[in-house]
N, C-alpha and C positions, 0 to 999 in steps of 0.2 A: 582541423578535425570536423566534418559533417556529420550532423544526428540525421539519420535514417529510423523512421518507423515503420516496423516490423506488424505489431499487434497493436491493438487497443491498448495495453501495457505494459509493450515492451521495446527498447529503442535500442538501434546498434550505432554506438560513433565510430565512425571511419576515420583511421590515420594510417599512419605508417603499423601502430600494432592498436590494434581494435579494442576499443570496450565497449560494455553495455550498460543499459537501464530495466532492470525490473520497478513497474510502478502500480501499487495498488495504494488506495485509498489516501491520496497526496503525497505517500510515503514511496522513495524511493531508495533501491537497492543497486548500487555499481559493480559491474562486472568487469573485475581491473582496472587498471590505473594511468594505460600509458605510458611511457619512456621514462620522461621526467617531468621537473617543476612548471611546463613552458605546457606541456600537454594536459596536466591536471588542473592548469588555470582554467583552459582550454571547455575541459570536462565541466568543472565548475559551472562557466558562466552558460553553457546551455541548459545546463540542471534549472539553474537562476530563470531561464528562459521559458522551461516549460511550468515553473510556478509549483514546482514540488522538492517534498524537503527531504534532503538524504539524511536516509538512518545507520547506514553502514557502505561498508569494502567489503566486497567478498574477490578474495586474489583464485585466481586457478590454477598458479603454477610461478614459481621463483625461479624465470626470468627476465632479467634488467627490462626488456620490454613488454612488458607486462603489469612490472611493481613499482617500474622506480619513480613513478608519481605517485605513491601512495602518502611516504612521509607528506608530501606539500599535501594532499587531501584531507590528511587524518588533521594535520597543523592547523590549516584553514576551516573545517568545521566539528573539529572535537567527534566525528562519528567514530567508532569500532570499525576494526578489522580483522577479518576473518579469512581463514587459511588451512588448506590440508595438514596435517602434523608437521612433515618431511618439510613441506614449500615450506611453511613459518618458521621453520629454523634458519633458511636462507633468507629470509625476508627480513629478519630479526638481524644476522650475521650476514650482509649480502657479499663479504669477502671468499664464503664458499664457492661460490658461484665461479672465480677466477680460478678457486685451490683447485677444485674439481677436474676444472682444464687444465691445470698444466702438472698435473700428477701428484697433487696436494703441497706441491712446494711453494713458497710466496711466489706470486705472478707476478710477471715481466711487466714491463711501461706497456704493450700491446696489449696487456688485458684488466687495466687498469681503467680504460676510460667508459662512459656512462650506458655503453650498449654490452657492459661485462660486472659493472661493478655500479650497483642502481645507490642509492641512497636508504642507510639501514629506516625503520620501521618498526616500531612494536607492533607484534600482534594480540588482540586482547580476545581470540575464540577462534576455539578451532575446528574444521568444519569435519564433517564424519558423511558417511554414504547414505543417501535415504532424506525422506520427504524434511522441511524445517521449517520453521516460522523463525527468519530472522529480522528481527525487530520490527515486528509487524507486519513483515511483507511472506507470503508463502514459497518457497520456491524445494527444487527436488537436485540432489548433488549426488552427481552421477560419478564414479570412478573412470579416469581413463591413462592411467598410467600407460609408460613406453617411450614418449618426447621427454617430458619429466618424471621422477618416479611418483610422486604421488597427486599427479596433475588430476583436477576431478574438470567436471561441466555443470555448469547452472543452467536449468531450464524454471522457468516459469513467465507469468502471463503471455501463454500460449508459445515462446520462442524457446528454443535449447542451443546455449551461447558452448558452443562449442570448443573454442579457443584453440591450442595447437594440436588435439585427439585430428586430425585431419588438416590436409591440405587442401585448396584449390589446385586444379592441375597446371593453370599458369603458375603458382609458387611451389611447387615441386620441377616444373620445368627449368625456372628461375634458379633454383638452389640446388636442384642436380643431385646432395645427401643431404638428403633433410637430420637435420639433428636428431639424435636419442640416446637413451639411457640402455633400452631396455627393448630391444627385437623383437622378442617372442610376447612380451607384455604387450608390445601397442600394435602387434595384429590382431592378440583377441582383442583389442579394443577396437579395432577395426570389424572386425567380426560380430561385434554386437551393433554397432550402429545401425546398420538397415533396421534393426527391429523398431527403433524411435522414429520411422516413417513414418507419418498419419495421426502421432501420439500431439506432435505441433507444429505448426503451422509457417515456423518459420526456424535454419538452422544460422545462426551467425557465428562464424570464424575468427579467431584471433588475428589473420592478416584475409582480408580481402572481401569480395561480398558475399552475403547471403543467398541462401538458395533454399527453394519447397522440400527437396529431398534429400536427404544423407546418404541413402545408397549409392549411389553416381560414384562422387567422391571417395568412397570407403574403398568400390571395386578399384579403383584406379590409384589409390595408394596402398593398398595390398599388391597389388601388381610393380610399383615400381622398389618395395620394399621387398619382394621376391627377386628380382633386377639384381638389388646392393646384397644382398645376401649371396644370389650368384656369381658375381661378381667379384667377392671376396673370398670365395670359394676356388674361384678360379684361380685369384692370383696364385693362392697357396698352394699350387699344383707348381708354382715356376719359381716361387721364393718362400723362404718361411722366417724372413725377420720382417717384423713389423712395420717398422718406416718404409718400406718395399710394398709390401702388403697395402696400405693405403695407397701410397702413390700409384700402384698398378692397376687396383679396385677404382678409384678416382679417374684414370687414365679412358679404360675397361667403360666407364660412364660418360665419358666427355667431359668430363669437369677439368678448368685449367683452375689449380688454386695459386692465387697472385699472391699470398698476403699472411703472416704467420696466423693470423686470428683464424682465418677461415682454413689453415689449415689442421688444427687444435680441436675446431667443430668439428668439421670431417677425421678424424685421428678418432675421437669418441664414440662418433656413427662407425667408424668401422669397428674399434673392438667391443660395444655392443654387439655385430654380428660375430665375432670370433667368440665369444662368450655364449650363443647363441650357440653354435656349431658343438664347442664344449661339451654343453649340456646334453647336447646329440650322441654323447661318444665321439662327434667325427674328428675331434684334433684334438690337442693335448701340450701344454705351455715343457718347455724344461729349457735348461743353461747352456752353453758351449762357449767355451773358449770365454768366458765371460761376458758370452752377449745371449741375452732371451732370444729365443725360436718355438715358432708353432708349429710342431707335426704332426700328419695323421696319425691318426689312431689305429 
């Protein structure tokens, strides 16, 4: 993991899944946690490095790569952890996080291991929308529900840590359906983001690098989140059972899925958009023959 500085007091560590530093007055604030126990040593020993003492976790979103270093964090220096309402229940319970996927029934051995199922966490405060002084350190927790449902963003000394409210367009090309919860939620979150152009100075992502401007990225994943929408729309013009429905939306994108996990992630991204459509009037769930089917409306 490499620390990258961003501002005057604020630093983004680069890994496999991103965290940050907010730093005011030797007092520092963590923007996630990392994977697991091996990345939060990680995290630690640069903190140690830059000579400032951490006061808290602040998590942006429950999952496994994002929290599952938090337990070894919080163990190793007694700081608090803070969390959206919704995330801190998974963070607390991170067994959701597998129920979720496989339709709230105990999850299989494929979604048992530590990129599904992070290591539980007390959470000791929970974070709400709007400006904060957390333990000493100023920072502003912005909503951006839609990847997660109650996933926010920390912005402060000068940087707005974005975390999964957006992709890079190499990790949208890369993962082909981006995970979500929630279609219509994390367009308008996509939609609000150009406004925080110019407010700071630096955006940093939960995978990949940082960039000056948010707009960029926002336009270009409204675009490919119109793409999976259409696409799923499409299918249901040729089939209306589900399993069909994804494979044919996935197909429809180029995506080959090799592997039950990543076909579980994508199965969620797509009925996010069927729930999406729902909402529209434009289809509508019912039975036959004892199997679900989606039909226009």
């Amino acid at each position: 993991m490499n620390l990258i500085q961003l501002t005057d007091h604020a630093y983004h560590l680069k890994g496999g899944s991103n965290a940050g530093l907010i730093v005011h007055d030797g007092r520092a604030i963590l923007v996630d946690t990392g994977l697991d126990k091996d990345t939060a040593k990680k995290i630690l020993r640069h903190i140690d490095a830059l000579k400032v003492k951490l006061t808290a976790v602040v998590i942006t979103h429950a999952h496994a790569d994002h929290f599952g270093g938090a337990a070894t964090i919080r163990a190793r220096s007694g700081v608090p952890i803070y969390a959206p309402a919704l995330e801190a229940a998974v963070v607390e319970n991170p067994i959701l996080e597998p129920l979720y996927l496989f339709s709230g029934a105990l999850p299989p051995a494929e979604l048992t291991h530590k990129f599904t199922l992070a290591e539980a966490c007390n959470v000791d405060a929970l974070l709400e929308p709007g400006e904060a002084l957390i333990a000493g350190v100023p920072v502003e927790v912005l909503p951006a529900p839609g990847h997660a449902p109650n996933q926010v963003m920390i912005a402060g000394g000068g940087a707005c840590f974005v975390s999964d409210a957006v992709f890079a367009p190499d990790i949208l090309e890369k993962h082909g359906i981006p995970f979500m919860v929630d279609l219509d939620a994390w367009l308008a979150t996509l939609a609000a983001l150009p406004q925080l152009d110019g407010r700071y100075a630096a955006f940093a992502p939960g995978h990949g690098a940082s960039v000056s401007s948010i707009a960029p990225w926002a336009g270009v994943n409204v675009e490919r989140l119109r793409e999976i929408q259409t696409a799923v729309e499409s299918a249901l013009a040729d089939t209306d059972v589900p399993g069909q429905i994804v494979s044919r939306a996935a197909t429809t994108l180029g995506l080959t899925i090799t592997n039950p996990v990543t076909y579980w992630l994508t199965q969620t991204a797509v009925f996010a958009c069927l729930t999406s459509l729902q909402r529209a009037g434009k289809i509508r769930p019912l039975v036959e023959g004892n199997s679900l089917r989606w039909r226009r409306s």
